[in-house]
Rosetta silent file (secondary structure, phi, psi, omega in degrees, C-alpha in Angstrom):
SEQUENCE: XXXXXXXXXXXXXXXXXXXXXXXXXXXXXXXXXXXXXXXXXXXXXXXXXXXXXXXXXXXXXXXXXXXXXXXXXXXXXXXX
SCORE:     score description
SCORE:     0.000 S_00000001
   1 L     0.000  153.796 -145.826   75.989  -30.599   56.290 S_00000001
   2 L  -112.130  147.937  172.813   76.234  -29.542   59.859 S_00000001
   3 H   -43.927  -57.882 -166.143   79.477  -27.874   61.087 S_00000001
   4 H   -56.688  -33.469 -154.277   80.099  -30.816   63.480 S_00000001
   5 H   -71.125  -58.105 -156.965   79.625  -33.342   60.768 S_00000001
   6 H   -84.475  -17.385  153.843   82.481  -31.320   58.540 S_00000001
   7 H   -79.665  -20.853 -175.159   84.662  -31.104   61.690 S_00000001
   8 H   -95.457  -37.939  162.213   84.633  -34.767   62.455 S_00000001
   9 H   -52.730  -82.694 -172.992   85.409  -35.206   58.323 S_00000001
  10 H   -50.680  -46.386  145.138   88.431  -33.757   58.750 S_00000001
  11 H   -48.048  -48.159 -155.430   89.669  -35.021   62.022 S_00000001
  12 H   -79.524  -29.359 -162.721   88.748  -38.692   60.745 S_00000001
  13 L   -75.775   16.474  170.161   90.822  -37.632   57.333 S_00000001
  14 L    82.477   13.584  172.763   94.258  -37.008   59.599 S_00000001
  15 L   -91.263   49.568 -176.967   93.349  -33.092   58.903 S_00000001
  16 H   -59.690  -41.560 -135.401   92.301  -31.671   62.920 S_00000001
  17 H   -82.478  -52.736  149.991   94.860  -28.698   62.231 S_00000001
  18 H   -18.875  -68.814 -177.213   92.691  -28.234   59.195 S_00000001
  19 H   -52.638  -33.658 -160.268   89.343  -28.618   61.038 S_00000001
  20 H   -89.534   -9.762  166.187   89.977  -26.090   63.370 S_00000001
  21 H   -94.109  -80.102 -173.508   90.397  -23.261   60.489 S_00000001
  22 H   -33.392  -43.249 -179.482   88.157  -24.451   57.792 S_00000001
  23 H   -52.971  -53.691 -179.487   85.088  -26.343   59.212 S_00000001
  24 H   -56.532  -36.099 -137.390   83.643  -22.751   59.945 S_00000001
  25 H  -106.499  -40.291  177.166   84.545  -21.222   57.122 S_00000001
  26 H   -61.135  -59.349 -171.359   83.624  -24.481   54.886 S_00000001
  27 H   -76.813  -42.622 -179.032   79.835  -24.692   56.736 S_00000001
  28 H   -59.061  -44.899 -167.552   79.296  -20.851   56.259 S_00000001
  29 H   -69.311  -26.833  176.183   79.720  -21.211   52.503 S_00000001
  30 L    81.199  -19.760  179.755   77.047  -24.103   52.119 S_00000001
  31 L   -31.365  -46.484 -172.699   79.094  -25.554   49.624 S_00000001
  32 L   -92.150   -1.836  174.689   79.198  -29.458   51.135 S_00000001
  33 L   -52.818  129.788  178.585   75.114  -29.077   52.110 S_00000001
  34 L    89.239  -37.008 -172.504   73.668  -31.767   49.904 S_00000001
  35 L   -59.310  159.480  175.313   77.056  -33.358   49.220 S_00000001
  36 L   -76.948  109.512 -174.740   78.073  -36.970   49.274 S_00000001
  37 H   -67.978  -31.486  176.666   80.279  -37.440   52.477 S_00000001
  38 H   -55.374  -23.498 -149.063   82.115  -40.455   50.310 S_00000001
  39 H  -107.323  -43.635  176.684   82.897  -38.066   47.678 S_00000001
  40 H   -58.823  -83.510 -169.953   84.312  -35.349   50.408 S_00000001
  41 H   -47.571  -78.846 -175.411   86.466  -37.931   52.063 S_00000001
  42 H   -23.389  -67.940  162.529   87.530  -39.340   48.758 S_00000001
  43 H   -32.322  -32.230 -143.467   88.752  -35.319   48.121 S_00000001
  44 H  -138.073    3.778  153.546   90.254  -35.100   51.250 S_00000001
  45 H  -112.095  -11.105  171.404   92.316  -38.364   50.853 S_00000001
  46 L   -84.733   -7.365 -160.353   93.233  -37.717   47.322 S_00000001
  47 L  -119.576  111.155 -173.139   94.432  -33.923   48.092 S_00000001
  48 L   -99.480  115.722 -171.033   97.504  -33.537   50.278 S_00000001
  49 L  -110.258  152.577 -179.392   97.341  -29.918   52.598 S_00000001
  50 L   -90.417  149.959  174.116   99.967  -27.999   54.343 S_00000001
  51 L   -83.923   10.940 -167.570   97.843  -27.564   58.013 S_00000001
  52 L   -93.183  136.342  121.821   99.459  -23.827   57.931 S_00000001
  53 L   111.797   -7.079 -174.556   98.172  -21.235   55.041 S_00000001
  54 L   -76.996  136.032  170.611   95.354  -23.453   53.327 S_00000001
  55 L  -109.581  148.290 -179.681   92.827  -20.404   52.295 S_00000001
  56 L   -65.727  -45.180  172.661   89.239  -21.188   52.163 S_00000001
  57 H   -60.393  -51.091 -167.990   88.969  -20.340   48.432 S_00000001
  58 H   -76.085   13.575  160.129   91.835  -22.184   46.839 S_00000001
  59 H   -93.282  -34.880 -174.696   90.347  -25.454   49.028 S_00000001
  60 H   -55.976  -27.522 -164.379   87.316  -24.892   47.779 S_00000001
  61 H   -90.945  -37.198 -161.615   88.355  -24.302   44.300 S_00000001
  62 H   -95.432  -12.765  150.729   90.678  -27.747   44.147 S_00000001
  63 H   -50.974  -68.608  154.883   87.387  -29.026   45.319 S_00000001
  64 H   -12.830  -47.628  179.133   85.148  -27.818   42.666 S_00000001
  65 L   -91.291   -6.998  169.462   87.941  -29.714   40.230 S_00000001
  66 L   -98.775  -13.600  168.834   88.035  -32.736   41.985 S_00000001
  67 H   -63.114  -62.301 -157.384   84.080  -32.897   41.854 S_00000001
  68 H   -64.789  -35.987  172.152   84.060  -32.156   38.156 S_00000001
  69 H   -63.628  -45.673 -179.032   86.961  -34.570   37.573 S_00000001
  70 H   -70.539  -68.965  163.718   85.097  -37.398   39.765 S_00000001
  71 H   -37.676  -68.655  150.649   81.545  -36.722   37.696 S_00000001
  72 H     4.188  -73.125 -168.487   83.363  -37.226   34.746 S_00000001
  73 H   -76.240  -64.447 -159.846   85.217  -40.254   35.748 S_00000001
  74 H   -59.975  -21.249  175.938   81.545  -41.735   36.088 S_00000001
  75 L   -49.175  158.895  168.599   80.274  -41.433   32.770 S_00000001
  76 L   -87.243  164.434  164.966   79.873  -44.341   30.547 S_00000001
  77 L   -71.198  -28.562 -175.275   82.350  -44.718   27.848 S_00000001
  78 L  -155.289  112.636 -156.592   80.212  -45.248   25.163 S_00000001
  79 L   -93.135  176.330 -162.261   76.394  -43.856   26.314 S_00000001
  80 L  -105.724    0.000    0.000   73.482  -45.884   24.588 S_00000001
């Protein structure tokens, strides 16, 4: 995913304050490359941030658990 693309995520999700620390920091890491932008925006309306003091790891990290939580949630209940 392209820096603008992860800046415009954030700005649409009421997080600009956000955008303007992370989105660099977020695109250097490669982490959202390949990712599902529904699944980012889902994360980034389920997760409530101060726009002050958010560190790149611990977003990244409550990411990681909101992926794993979300895969999860998709499984069937009773597989065939």
């Amino acid at each position: 995913m392209e820096r603008e693309q992860i800046e415009e995520l954030f700005e649409e999700s009421g997080y600009a304050g956000l955008s303007s620390s992370l989105a660099y920091k977020v695109w250097m890491t490669g982490v959202w490359d390949g990712e599902d932008k529904d699944r980012i925006e889902a994360f980034l309306d389920a997760y409530s941030f101060e726009e002050e003091g958010v560190i790149t790891g611990d977003f990244l990290y409550h990411y990681r658990i909101f992926v794993y939580i979300h895969e999860r949630n998709e499984l069937p209940l009773f597989p065939l």
